[in-house]
C-alpha positions in Angstrom: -2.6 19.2 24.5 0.1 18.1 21.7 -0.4 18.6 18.2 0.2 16.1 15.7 2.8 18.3 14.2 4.4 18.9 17.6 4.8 15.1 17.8 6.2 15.0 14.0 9.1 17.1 15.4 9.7 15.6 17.9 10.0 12.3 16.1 12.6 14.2 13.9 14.7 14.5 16.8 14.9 11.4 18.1 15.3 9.9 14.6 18.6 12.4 14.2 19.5 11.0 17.5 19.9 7.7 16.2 21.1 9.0 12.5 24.3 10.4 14.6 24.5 6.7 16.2 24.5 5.3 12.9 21.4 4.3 12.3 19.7 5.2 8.6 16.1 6.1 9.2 13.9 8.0 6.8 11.0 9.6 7.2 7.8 10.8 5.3 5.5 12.9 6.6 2.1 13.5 4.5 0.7 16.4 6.8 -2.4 17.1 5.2 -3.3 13.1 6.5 -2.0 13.3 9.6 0.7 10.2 8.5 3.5 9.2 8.9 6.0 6.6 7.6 9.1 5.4 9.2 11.3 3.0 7.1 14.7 1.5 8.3 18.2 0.7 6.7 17.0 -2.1 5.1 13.8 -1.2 3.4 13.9 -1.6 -0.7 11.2 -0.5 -3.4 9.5 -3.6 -3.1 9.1 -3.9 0.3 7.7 -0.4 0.0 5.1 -1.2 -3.0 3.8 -4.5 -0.7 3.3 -2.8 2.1 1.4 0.1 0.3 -1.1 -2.1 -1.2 -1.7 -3.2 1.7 -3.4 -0.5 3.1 -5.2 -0.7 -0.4 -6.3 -3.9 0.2 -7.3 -3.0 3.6 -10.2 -0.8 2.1 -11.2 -3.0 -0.6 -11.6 -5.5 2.5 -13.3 -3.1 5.1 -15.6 -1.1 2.1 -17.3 -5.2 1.0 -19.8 -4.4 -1.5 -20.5 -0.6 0.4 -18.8 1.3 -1.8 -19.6 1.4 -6.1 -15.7 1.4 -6.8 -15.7 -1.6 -4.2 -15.0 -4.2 -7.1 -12.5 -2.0 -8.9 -10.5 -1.6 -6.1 -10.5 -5.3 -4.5 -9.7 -6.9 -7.7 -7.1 -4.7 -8.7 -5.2 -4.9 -5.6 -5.6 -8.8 -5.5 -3.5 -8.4 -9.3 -0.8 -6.2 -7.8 -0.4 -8.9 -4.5 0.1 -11.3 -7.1 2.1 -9.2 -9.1 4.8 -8.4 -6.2 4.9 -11.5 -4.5 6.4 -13.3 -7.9 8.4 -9.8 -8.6 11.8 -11.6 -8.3 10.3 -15.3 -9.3 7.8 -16.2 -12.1 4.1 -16.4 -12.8 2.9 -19.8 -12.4 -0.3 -20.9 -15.0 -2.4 -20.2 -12.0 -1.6 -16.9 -11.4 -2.2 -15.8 -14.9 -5.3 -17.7 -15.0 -6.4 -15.7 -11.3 -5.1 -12.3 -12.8 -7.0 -13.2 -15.9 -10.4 -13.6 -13.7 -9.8 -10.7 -12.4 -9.1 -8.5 -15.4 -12.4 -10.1 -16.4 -14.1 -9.0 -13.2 -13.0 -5.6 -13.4 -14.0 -5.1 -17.0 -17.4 -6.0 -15.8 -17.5 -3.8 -12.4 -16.7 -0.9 -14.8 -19.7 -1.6 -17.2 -21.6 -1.8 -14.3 -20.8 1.4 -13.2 -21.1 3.0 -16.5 -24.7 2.2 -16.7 
């Protein structure tokens, strides 16, 4: 049975395959997660940060109201969505007012853990 890390070399060598074709690929392996990411040519910094929080999101989604931090985590990653999808534009009234509902929301969520 392959290992993860037998697969991660092997995905080095095909990605060098297409590097000597031309083709920019990088790679990041986090080993002690078992992940990896593959990003193309084209991928910038913000492209990067939105898809991270994503996977943020994702928990704050799947967790609901399980988890203590639950609150923390939903409400600030709903302020960094908002944050990066107006990154090259501008913040419209009702974005500051949803960020500013939030702020307040977390504020509370961290008394409430507190006591």
């Amino acid at each position: 049975m392959a290992t993860f890390e037998e697969f991660y070399h092997d995905l080095i060598l095909l990605a060098e395959k297409y590097e000597k074709n031309n083709v920019s690929i990088k790679i990041e392996n986090d080993s002690d997660n078992d992940i990896i990411k593959i990003f193309g040519e084209k991928i910038t910094a913000l492209a990067r940060a939105k898809n991270g929080i994503k996977d943020a999101n994702e928990l704050a989604y799947t967790t609901a109201e399980h988890h203590p931090y639950w609150n923390l985590l939903y409400n600030s990653s709903e302020i960094a969505n908002t944050v990066l999808d107006k990154w090259q534009g501008k913040l419209s009234e009702e974005d500051t007012d949803e960020i500013k509902w939030a702020i307040k929301e977390l504020s509370q969520a961290l008394e409430k853990i507190k006591s």
